[in-house]
N, C-alpha and C positions, 0 to 999 in steps of 0.2 A: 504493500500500500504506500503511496506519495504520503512524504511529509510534512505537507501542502497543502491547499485545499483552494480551488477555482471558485470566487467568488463574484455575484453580479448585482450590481445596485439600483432600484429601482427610484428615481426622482433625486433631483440633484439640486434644491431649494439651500435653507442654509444647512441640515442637518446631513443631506448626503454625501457633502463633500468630507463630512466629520467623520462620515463612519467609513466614507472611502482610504484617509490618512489613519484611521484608528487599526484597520482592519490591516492595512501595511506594516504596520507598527510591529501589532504579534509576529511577525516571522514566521506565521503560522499559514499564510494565506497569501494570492495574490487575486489582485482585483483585475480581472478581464474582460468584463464588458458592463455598460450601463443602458438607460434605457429612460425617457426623457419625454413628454408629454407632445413634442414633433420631432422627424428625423435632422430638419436643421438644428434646433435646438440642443439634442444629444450629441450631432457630430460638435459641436461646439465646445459642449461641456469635454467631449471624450479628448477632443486635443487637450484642454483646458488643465485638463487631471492627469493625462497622459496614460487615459486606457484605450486598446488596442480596437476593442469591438463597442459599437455603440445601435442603438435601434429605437427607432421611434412610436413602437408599440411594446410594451412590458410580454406583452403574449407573445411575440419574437423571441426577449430575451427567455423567455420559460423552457421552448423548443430549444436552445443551446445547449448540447450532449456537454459542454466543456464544462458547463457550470453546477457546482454542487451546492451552494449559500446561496439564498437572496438575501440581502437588507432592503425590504421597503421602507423607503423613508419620504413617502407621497401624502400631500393632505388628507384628514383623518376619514374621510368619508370614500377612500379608497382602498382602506388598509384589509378589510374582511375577503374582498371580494379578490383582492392581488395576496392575501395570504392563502385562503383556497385554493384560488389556480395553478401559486407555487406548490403546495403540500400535491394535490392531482396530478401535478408533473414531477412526482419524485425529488423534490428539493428541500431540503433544510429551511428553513426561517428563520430571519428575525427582523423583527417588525417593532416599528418606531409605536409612540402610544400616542390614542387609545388604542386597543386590539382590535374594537369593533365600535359601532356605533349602538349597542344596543346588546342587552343581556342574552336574545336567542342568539343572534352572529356568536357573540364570543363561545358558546356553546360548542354551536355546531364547530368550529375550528379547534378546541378544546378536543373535542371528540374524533374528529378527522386526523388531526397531529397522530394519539393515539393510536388508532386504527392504523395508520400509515408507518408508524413505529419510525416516525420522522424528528429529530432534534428542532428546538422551537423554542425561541425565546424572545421577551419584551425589553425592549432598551428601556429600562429603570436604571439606566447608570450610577443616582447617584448611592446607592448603594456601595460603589466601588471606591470611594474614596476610602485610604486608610483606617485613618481615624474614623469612617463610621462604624469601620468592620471594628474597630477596637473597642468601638461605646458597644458592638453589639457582643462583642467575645467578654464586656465588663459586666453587663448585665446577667448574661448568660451563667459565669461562675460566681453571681450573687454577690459580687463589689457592690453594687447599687440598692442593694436589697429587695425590699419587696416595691414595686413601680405603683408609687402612690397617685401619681398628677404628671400627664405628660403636657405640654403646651410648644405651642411655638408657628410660623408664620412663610411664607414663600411669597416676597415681595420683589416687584417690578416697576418699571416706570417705562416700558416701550408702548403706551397704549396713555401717555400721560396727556397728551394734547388731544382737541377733537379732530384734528388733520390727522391725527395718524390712524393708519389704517393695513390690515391687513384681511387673506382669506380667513383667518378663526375667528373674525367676527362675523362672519356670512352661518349660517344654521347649519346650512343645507349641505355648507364642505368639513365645518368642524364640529356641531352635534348644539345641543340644545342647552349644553350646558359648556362656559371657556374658562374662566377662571379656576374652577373646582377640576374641572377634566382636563387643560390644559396644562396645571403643572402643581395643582392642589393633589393629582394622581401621585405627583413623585411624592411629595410631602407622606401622603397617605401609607405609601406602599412603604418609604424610607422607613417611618414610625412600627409599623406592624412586624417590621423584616429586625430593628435593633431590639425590640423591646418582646418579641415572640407572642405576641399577644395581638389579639381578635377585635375588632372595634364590634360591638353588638348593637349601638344605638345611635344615632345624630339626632340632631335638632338645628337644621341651617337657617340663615340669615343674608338674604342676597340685594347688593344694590348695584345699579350702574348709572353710574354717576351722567357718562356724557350718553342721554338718551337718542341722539341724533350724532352722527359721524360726518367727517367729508370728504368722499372717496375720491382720489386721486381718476381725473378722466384719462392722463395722460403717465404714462413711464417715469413712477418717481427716480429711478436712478438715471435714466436719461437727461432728466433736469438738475441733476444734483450741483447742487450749488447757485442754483437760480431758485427767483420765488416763484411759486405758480401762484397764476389771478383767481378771483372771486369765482369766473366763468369756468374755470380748469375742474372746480370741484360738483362732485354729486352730492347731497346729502341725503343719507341713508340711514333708517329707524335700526336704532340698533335695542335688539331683543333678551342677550344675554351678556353676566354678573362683569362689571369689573369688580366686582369683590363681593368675599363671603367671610362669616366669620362661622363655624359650624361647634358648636358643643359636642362631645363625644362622650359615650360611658364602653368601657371597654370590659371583656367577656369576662374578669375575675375582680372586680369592680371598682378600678381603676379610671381615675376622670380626665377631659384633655380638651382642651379648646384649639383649633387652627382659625389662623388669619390670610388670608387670600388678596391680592391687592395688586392688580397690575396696572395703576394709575398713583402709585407712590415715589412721586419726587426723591430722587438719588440715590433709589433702590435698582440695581440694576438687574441682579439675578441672585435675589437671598434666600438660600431655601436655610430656618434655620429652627432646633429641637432643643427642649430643656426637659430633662425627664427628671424627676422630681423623687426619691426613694427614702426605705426607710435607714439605710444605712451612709447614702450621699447622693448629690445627684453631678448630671453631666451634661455639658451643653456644648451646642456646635455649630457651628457660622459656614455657610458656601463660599461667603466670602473671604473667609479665611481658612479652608480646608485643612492647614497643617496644624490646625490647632484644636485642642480638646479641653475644654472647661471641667475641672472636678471641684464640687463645692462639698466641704465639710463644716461641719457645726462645734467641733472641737478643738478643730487643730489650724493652719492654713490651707488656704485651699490653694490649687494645685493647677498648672498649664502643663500638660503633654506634649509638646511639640514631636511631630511624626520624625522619627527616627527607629529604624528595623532593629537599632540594638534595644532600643525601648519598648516593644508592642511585644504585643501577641504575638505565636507561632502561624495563627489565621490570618493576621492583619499583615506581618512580614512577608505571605503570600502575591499581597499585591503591592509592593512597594519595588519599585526598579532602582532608584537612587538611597544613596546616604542619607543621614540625619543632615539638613541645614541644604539641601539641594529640593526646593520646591515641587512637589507634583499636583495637577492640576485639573480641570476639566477635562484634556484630550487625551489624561491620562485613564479617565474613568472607563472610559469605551475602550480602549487598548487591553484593558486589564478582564472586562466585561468579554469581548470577545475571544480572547483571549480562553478561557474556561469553555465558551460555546467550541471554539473549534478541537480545543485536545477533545472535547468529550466526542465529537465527530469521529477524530483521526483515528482514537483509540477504542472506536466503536462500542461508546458506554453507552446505553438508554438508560430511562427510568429516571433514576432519583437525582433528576438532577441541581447543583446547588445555585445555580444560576437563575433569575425571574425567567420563569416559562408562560407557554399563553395559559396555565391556571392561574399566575399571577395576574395576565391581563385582564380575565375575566373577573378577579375577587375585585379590581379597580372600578372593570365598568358596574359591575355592582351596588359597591360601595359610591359610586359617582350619582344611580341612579336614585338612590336611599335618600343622598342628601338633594337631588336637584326636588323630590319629592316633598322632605319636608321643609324646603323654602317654599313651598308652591301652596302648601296646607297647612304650616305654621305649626307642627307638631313633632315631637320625637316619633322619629320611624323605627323598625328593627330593621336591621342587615340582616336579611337570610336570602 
């Protein structure tokens, strides 16, 4: 068997150029062909990236005997129907989030991976940071003790102005819900994955601020650096959260609030946890990834700084550099894929310890739990 593995990427927005360098990174894989929403567009990107085969229908690249991975990495309202076709044509997955737009989709793909006895998993990256694997390997041997209050926030400001505009404020391409499903999923999945524990109940709280948008008529990067006029713009009723703040009671009765906010000035990409115990707690900033908060009630409290001679034997796992050498977001997916494809090469199924599409499913779930009780103003159950 090659030591290698022929990889093809579906959509090349800003995330799939991320997961084209991530995927080169492991040495585990090489990227051969992409595949791009027209054939000019993809020849484009493929000079661009410098992969060899490119095709302007993704069902092209599926029929490629060379490829054995896809990463879609396509708007969210294509991701069910392009992970199906993949898994039907004998391919591996991994697919950017949501999984699906909707609790059947993620099912049936849940069910189909299986049946296909197909490796399959959801880029929840940020899982892979060091230091999260370190808060979850502390919790795990009862450093933290019993998890009394978990809290904590995933905040933005690329959606801060009413000009700005993107496809995941459109329904119909990113779901019914943006803020919570958007990137309140990683928060969600982050929490459940450090702390091993069940969220059983929400009670959401949703508002969005700029009810009306003004869509760009014209190529905002074409104009970059110019202002566009009054007449340049559309204005368009926008329907879903720039922010939530959701209560949670978790399965062993454990309480937890999240904040959602992709309209907070100077927040650029903060996903960040404070979990709260009866023996210490620990907190952890996106924005500062090498860093690990441990707060005690007795003694001083404590900064971690990511270093392999300091962690865990789990956390030392994904750490490529020395103590005092930064590792970062592009390290996350490197590291992430990185376990998708040994588990490939070395032909392991099953139990695997990477987010798979059951992860993607327990998100859109848990997405659809709370987009419900904003809508009815009640604690739901998660089941």
């Amino acid at each position: 068997m090659s030591n290698t593995l022929k990889v093809g990427v579906i959509g090349t927005g800003f995330i799939g150029p991320a997961h084209i360098e991530a995927s080169r990174r492991t040495f585990l894989a090489e990227v051969v062909s992409l595949a791009d929403i027209n054939e000019e567009v993809a020849r484009e990107k493929a000079n661009q990236y410098a992969v060899k085969k490119y095709y302007g229908d993704y069902r092209d690249l599926l029929q490629d005997e060379e490829v054995e991975v896809v990463h879609i990495c396509t708007p969210n309202y294509l991701h069910y129907q392009m992970s199906k076709d993949a898994l039907l044509a004998g391919k591996h997955v991994v697919c950017e989030k949501p999984l699906a737009m909707n609790r059947q989709e993620a099912e049936e793909l849940v069910e189909l991976a299986d049946k296909k006895g197909l490796v399959n998993a959801v880029h929840f990256n940020i899982r892979y940071y060091p230091l999260v694997r370190e808060a979850h390997e502390m919790v795990k041997e009862g450093e933290v003790g019993k998890v009394l209050a978990i809290h904590g926030s995933y905040l933005q400001d690329w959606l801060f102005y009413e000009t700005d505009y993107n496809w995941r404020l459109e329904p119909e391409l990113s779901g019914e819900s943006r803020a919570i499903a958007d990137v309140g999923s990683h928060w969600l999945d982050l929490v459940e994955y450090v702390t091993q524990k069940k969220i059983a109940e929400v009670f959401a709280d949703f508002a969005t601020f700029h009810k009306t948008r003004k869509k760009p008529l014209k190529p905002v990067e074409t104009y970059a650096g110019k202002i566009l006029q009054p007449e340049d713009y559309q204005d368009i009723p926008i329907s879903t959260e720039d922010y939530a703040s959701v209560l949670l009671h978790f399965e062993d009765g454990a309480h937890g609030v999240l904040t959602v906010n992709q309209v907070a000035a100077g927040r650029k990409n903060r996903c960040s946890f404070e979990i709260d115990g009866s023996r210490s707690a620990i907190f952890w900033d996106s924005e500062r990834p090498n860093e690990l908060w441990i707060g005690r009630r007795d003694r001083a409290n404590e900064l971690l700084l990511k270093d392999p001679s300091l962690v865990s034997e789990e956390a030392r796992k994904i750490i490529s550099f020395p103590g005092g050498h930064n590792e970062g977001f592009p390290d996350t997916s490197k590291q992430l894929f990185r376990e998708i494809y040994q588990c490939i090469l070395e032909g392991k199924r099953g139990d695997f310890s990477f987010p798979t599409f059951t992860d993607g499913l327990r998100e859109v779930v848990l997405c659809e739990a709370i987009l419900r009780s904003a809508k009815e103003g009640k604690w739901i159950r998660v089941n």
